[in-house]
N, C-alpha and C positions, 0 to 999 in steps of 0.2 A: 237507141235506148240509153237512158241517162243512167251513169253512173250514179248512186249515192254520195252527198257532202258529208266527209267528216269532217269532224275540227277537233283537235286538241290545245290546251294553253299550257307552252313550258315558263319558267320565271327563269331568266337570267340576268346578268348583272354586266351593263354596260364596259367598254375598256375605261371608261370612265369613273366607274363605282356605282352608278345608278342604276336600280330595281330596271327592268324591262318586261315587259310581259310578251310573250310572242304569238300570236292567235294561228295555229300553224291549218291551214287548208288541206281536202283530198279530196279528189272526186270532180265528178260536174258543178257548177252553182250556175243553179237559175229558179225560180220562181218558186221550187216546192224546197230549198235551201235557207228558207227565213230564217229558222231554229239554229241552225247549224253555222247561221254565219250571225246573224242579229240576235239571238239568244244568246250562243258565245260572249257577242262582245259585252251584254248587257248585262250577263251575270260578273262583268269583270269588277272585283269593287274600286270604285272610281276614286276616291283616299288614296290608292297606293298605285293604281294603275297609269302612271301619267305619260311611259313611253307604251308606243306601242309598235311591233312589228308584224305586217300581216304576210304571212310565210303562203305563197304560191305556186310552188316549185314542183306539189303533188297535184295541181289542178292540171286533168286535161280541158276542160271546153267550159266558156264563162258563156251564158247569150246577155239578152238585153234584161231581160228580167234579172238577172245575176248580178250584171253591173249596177242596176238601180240598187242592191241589194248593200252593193258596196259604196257605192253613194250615200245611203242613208246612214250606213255608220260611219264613214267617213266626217255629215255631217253632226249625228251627234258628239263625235270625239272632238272637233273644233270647239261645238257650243260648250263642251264641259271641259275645253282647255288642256283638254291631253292633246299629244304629238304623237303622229300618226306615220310611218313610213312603210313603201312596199316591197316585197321582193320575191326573186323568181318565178317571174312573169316571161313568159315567152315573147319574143320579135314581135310577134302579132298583137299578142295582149298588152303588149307594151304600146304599139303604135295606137289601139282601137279605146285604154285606157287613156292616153294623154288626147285625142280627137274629142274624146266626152267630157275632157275636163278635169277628169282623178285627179293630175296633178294640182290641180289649182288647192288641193287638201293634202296631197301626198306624194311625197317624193317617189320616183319608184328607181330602182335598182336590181343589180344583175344576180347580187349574193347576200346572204344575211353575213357576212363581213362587211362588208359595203356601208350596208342598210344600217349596223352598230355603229361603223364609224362618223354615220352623218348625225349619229343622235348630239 
């Protein structure tokens, strides 16, 4: 049984002074998580939204439909020139993100300290 995705967006402000947006995850993502993860980012307004942190740390289970999920925003955030970084992804998730490629869009990381200071 799949948990529900939620998503919240907090604004915080880089150690650097720069706006951040955080898209923070909960729950399963997979296939019926479109809204929740691509509506999120979509409603982000893209004018001010230019860092972005995708907060992982409340997801238990991503499958493949989920990662595709995160793929697509992944690459609309390139095509509209925001920065994109990940964090609090499990061992696994971490391994079975960078196999697919995530990284090649996204850095990923252990903590949203981490993840602010690579901005």
């Amino acid at each position: 049984m799949q948990s529900e995705t939620k998503s919240r967006v907090d604004q915080i402000t880089s150690p650097a002074g720069l706006p951040v947006t955080i898209l923070r995850f909960e729950g399963d993502i997979a296939s019926t998580s479109k809204e929740a993860v691509l509506g999120a980012y979509q409603a982000l307004p893209k004018a001010t939204a230019k860092l972005i942190l995708l907060d992982f740390t409340k997801v238990e289970y991503i499958n493949s439909s989920g990662i595709a999920l995160v793929i697509q925003l992944l690459i609309e955030a390139a095509n509209s020139g925001q920065k994109v970084v990940a964090f609090g992804l499990s061992a696994h998730f971490t391994k079975v993100f960078t196999m697919v490629g995530i990284t090649k869009y996204a850095q990923l990381f252990a903590t949203q300290a981490e993840a602010l200071a690579a901005l």
